[in-house]
C-alpha positions in Angstrom: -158.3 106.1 -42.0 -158.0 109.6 -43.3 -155.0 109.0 -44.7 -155.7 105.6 -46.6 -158.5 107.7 -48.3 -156.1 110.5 -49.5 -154.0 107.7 -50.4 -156.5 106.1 -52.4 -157.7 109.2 -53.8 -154.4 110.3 -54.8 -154.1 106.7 -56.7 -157.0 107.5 -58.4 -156.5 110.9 -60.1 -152.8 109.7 -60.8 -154.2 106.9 -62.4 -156.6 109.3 -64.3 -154.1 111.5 -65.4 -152.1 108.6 -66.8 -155.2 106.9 -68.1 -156.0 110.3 -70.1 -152.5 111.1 -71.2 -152.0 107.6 -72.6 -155.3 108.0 -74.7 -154.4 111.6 -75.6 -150.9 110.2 -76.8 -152.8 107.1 -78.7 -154.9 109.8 -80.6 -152.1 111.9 -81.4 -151.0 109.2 -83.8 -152.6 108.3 -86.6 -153.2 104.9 -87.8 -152.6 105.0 -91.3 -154.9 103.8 -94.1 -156.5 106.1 -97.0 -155.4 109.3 -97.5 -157.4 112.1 -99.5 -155.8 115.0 -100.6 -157.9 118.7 -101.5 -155.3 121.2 -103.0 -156.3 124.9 -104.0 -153.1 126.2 -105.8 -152.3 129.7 -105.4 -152.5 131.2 -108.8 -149.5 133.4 -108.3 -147.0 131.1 -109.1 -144.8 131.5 -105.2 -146.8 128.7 -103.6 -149.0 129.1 -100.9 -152.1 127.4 -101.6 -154.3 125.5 -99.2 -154.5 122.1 -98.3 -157.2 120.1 -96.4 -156.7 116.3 -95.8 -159.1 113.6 -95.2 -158.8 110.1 -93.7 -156.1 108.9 -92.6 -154.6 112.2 -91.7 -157.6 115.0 -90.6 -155.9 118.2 -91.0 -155.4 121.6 -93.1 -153.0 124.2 -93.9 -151.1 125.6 -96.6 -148.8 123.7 -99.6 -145.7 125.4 -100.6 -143.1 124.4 -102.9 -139.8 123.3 -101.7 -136.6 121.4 -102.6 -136.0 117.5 -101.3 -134.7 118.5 -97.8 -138.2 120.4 -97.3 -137.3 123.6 -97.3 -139.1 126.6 -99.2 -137.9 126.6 -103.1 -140.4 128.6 -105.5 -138.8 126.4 -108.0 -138.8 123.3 -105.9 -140.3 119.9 -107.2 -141.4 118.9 -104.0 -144.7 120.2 -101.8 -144.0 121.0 -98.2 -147.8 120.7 -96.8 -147.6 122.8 -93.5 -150.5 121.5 -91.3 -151.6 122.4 -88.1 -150.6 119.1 -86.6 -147.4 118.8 -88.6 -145.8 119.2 -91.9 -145.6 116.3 -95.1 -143.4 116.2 -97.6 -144.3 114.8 -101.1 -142.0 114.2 -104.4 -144.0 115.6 -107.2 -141.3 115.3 -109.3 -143.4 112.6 -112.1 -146.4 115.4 -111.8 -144.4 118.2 -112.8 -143.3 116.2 -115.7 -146.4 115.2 -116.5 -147.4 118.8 -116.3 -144.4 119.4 -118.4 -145.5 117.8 -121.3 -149.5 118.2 -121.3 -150.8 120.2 -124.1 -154.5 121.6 -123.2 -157.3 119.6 -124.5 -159.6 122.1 -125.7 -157.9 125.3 -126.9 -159.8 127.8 -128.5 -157.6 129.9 -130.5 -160.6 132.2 -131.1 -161.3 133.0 -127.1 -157.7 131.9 -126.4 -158.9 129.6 -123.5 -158.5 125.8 -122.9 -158.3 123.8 -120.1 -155.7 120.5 -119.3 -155.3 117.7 -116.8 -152.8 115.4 -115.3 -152.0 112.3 -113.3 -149.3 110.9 -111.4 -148.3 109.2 -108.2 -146.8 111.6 -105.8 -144.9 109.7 -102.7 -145.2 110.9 -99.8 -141.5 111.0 -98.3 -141.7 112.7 -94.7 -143.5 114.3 -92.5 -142.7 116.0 -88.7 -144.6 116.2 -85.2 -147.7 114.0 -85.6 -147.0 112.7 -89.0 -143.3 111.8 -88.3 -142.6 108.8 -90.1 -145.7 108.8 -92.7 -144.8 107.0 -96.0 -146.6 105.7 -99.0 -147.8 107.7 -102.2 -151.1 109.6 -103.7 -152.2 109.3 -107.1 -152.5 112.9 -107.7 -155.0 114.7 -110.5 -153.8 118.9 -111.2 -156.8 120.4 -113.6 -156.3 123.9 -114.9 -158.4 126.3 -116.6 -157.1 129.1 -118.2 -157.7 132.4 -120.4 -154.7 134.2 -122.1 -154.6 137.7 -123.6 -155.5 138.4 -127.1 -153.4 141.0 -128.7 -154.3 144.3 -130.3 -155.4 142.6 -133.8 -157.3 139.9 -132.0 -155.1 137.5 -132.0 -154.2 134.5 -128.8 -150.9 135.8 -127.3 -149.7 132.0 -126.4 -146.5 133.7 -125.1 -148.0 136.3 -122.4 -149.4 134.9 -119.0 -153.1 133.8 -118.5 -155.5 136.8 -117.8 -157.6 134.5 -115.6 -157.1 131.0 -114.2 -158.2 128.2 -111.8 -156.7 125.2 -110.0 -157.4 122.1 -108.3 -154.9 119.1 -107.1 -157.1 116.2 -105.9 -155.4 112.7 -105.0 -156.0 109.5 -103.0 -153.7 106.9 -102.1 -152.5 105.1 -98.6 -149.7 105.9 -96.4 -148.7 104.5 -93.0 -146.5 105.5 -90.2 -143.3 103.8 -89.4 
């Protein structure tokens, strides 16, 4: 009788275990569906900026440039979001030529500030660990503010870098996992 009850127990934490394992696995993939995307750029120009995602992937980290095969590129038309359950790779290619070609909206000559803003769809094309096999794309929004130097007669020095600036990168779009 002893026995049959260690049996049975045995049945039953092994059954646990399995039972907990296979939810725990479940949970570790996500389901797909909307995807917001939070971007603070870093203002130095290297990359490095943070990330926090909402939705259909619940995670943060840091975005950093890089080239198509994900790997770190300062001059890189991609964004390798490094997260703590994974890394995504988007092509940001249309956003940086959409950046390319935006002219501020509101320049002030006189306090040589302005601001500008663009969109485009950024596709997602990757992504490793827990987001292995995300696809689909994020219409993306970059707005900058900026102030640039004013030269010894007064004048805006459109040439120089900005003195002071600020970023954001918001999108939303859908992906799913393959």
């Amino acid at each position: 009788m002893l026995r049959v009850a260690k049996t049975a127990l045995g049945a039953i934490v092994l059954g646990s275990v399995l039972l907990s394992g296979a939810s725990t696995l479940a949970a570790a993939t996500p389901a797909g569906g909307t995807l917001k995307v939070f971007i603070t750029p870093s203002t130095s120009g290297k990359g490095g900026g943070t990330a926090l995602l909402t939705g259909a992937v619940g995670d943060y980290g840091k975005s950093n440039k890089a080239n198509s095969a994900g790997k770190p590129d300062k001059n890189g038309k991609y964004n390798q979001l490094v997260l703590k359950k994974g890394t995504i790779l988007v092509d940001r290619r249309q956003l940086v030529a959409a950046q390319n070609s935006a002219q501020p909206t509101d320049f002030n000559s006189a306090t040589c500030s302005g601001s500008l803003a663009v969109t485009a769809p950024v596709p997602v094309v990757s992504g490793t660990k827990a987001y292995a096999g995300i696809t689909g794309s994020i219409t993306v929004t970059e707005t900058v503010a900026f102030i640039g130097p004013l030269t010894k007669s007064g004048q805006c020095d459109t040439n120089a870098n900005p003195v002071a600036q600020w970023g954001t990168v918001l999108g939303s779009g859908t992906v799913s996992f393959g």
